[in-house]
C-alpha positions in Angstrom: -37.2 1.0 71.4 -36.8 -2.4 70.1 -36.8 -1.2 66.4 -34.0 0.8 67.3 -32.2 -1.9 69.1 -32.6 -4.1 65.9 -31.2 -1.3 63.6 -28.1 -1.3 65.9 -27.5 -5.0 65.4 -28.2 -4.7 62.0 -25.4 -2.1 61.4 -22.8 -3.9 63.8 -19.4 -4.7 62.1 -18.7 -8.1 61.6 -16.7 -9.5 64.5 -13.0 -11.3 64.4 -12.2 -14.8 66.4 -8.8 -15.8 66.7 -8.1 -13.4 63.8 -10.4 -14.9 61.4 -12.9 -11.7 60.5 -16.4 -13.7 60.3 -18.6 -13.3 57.2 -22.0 -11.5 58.8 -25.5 -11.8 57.1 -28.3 -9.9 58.3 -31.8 -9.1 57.3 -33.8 -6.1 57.6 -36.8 -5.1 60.2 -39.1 -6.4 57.5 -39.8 -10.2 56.6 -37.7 -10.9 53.6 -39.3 -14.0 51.9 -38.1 -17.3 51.9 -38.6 -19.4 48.3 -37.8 -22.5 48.0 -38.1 -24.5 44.6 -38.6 -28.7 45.2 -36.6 -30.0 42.3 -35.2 -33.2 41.1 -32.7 -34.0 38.1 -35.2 -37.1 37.1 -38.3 -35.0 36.1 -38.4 -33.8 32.9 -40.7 -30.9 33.6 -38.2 -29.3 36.4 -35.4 -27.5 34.3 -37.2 -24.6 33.4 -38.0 -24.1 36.8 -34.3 -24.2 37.7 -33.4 -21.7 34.8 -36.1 -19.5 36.5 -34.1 -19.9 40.2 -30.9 -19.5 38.5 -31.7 -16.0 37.1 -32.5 -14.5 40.6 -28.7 -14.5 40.8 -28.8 -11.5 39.5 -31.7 -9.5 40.8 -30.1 -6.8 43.4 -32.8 -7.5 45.7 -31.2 -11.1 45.9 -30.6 -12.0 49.7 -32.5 -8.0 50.6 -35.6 -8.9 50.2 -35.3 -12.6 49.0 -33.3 -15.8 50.0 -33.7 -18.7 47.5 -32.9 -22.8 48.0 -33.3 -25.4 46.0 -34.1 -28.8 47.7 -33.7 -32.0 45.6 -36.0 -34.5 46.1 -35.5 -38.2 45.7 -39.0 -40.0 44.7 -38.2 -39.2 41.1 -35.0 -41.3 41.3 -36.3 -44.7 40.2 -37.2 -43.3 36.6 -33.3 -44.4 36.1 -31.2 -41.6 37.0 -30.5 -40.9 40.4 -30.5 -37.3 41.7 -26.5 -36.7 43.1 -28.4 -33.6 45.3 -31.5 -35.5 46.4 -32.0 -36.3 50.1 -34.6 -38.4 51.7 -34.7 -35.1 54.4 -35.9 -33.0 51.3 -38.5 -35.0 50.3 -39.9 -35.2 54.3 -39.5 -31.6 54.4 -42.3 -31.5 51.3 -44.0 -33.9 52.3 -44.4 -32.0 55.9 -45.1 -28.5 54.2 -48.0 -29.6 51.7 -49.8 -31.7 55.0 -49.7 -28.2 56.6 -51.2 -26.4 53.5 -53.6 -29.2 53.2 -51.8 -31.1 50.0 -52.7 -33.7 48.9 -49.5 -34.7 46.9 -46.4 -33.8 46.6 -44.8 -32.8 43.0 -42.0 -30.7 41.4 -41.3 -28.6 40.0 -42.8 -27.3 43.2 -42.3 -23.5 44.3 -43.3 -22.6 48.2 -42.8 -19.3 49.1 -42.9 -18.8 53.2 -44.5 -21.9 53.6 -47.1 -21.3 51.2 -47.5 -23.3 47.9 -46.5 -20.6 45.3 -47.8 -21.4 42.1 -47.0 -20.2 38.6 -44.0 -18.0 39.4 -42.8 -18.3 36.1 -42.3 -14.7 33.9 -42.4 -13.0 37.7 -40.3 -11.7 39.3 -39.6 -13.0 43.0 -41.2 -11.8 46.2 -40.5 -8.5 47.9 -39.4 -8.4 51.3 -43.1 -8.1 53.4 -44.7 -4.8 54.9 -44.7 -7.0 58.2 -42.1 -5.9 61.1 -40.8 -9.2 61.8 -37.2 -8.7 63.8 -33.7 -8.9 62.5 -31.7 -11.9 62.2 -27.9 -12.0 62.2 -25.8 -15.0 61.3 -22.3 -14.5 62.0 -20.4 -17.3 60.0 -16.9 -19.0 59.9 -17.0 -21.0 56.9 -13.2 -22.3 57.6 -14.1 -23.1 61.4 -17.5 -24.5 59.8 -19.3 -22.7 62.8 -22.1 -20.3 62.9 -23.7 -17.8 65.7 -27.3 -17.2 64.8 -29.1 -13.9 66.6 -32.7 -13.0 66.1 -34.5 -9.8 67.8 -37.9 -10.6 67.1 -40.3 -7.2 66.6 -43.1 -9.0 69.3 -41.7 -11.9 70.9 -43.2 -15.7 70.3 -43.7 -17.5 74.4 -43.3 -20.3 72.2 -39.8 -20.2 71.5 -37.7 -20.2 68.1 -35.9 -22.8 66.1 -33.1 -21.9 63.4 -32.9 -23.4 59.9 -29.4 -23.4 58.4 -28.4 -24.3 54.8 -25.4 -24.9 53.2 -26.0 -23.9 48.9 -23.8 -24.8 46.2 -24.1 -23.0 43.0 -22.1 -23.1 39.0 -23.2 -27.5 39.3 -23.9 -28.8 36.6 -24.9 -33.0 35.3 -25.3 -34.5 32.7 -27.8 -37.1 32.7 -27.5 -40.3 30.6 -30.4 -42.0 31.9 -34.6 -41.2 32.9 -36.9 -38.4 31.9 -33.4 -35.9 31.2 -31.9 -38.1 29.4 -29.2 -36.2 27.3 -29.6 -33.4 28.8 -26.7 -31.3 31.2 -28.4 -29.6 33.8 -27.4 -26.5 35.5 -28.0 -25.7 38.9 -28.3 -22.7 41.4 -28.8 -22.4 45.5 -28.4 -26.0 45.5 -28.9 -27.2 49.1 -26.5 -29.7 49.9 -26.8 -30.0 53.7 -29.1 -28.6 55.9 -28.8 -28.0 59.8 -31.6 -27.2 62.4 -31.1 -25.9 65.6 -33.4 -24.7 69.1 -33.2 -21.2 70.0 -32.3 -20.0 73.2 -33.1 -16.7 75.0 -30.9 -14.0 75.6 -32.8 -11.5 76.8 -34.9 -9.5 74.4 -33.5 -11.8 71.6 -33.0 -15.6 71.0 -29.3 -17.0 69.7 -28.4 -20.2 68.6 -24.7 -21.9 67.8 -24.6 -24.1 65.3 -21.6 -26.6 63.9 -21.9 -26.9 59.8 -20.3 -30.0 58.0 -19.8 -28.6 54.8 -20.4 -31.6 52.3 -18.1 -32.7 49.7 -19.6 -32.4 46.1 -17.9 -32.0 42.7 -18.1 -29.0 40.8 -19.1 -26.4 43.4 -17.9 -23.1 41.7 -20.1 -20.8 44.2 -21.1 -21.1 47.9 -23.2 -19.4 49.8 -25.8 -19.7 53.4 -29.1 -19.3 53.9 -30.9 -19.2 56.9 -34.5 -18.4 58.9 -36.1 -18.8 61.2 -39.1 -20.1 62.6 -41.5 -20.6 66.1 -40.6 -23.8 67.7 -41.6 -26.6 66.2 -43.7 -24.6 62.7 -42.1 -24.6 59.0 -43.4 -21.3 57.9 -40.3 -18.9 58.1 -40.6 -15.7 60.3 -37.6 -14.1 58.9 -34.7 -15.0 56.6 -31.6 -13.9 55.5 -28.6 -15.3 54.1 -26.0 -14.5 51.5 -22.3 -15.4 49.2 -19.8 -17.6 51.1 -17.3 -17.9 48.3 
């Protein structure tokens, strides 16, 4: 019965407020994985990585089966060039997610795929979506009202609680660096987080929801948008299920 209630959300047509139809993103029954790529524009050894995340903008299984971000990190910024897209809450997130794997230093390029250090993705392609029933999650989002609804229908419910993990990716950047390990260089740059927004989960009877208000950042040179979100038990990093897709 709950399968079936979770295919029936996923089908549901997107809804309208105030005559604004909202875009809708929704995953599957099945976990679709999560990988994220820690980056930063002042080490020398991260663009390939990058080109690697930037081609997965054209795999069809893109946002299916797969949602991809790229968080800058910022301890690389005192090798002289300072990373536009680097945030001290990156760098914590890292930090957070190699203590739970049992790191014992951080690095990039570094590739973490549902929580997991992934290592040596290079020449592969990206994850499939898992053979584990997770639930469905819906984000229905208003990118002029800057306002999200977030739904998850869980397959076996956490007593726990959820929390929801919203970013906001930019994508077509590019910089060119005059200074540190790139100097020279113009680096291009795909599912760019530039904000991120975290949120507790409420119940709603066989499902959790969550409302979320998104300030969308200014940044030069955005030529594609897009969302990603997941979600996880209250107070863990590793993603339960994920979903996002194109906002521009």
């Amino acid at each position: 019965m709950l399968l079936l209630m979770a295919a029936t959300v996923a089908r549901a047509e997107p809804p309208v407020v105030s005559g604004v139809e909202l875009l809708r993103f929704a995953s599957g029954v099945r976990q679709s994985a999560l990988v994220e790529l820690y980056t930063s524009e002042g080490c020398s050894s991260c663009p390939p990585a990058e080109r690697w995340l930037a081609g997965l903008r054209e795999d069809p299984r893109l946002w299916r089966d797969f949602v991809p971000v790229a968080f800058h990190v910022n301890y690389w910024d005192n090798l002289g060039w300072p990373d536009r897209f680097a945030s001290d809450r990156f760098t914590q997130r890292q930090y957070a997610l190699a203590a739970a794997w049992g790191g014992g230093a951080v690095y990039t390029p570094c590739f973490v795929c549902d929580g997991a250090e992934w290592l040596a993705p290079f020449g592969r392609r990206a994850p499939g979506a898992s053979d584990k029933m997770a639930g469905v999650l819906v984000v229905n989002y208003d990118p002029a009202g800057r306002h999200c609804r977030v739904k998850f229908l869980p397959v076996e419910k956490s007593p726990d609680g959820y929390d929801v993990h919203v970013a906001l990716l930019g994508g077509g950047l590019a910089s060119k660096v005059t200074a540190g390990e790139n100097a020279g260089e113009t680096l291009r740059h795909e599912f760019v987080a530039l904000a991120l927004f975290d949120a507790p989960m409420q119940p709603e009877g066989a499902a959790a929801t969550a409302e979320l208000a998104l300030s969308q950042p200014e940044t030069n040179g955005v030529a594609r948008r897009a969302l990603a979100a997941w979600v996880t038990r209250r107070g863990e990093l590793a993603p339960l299920q994920a979903t996002g897709g194109w906002a521009q």
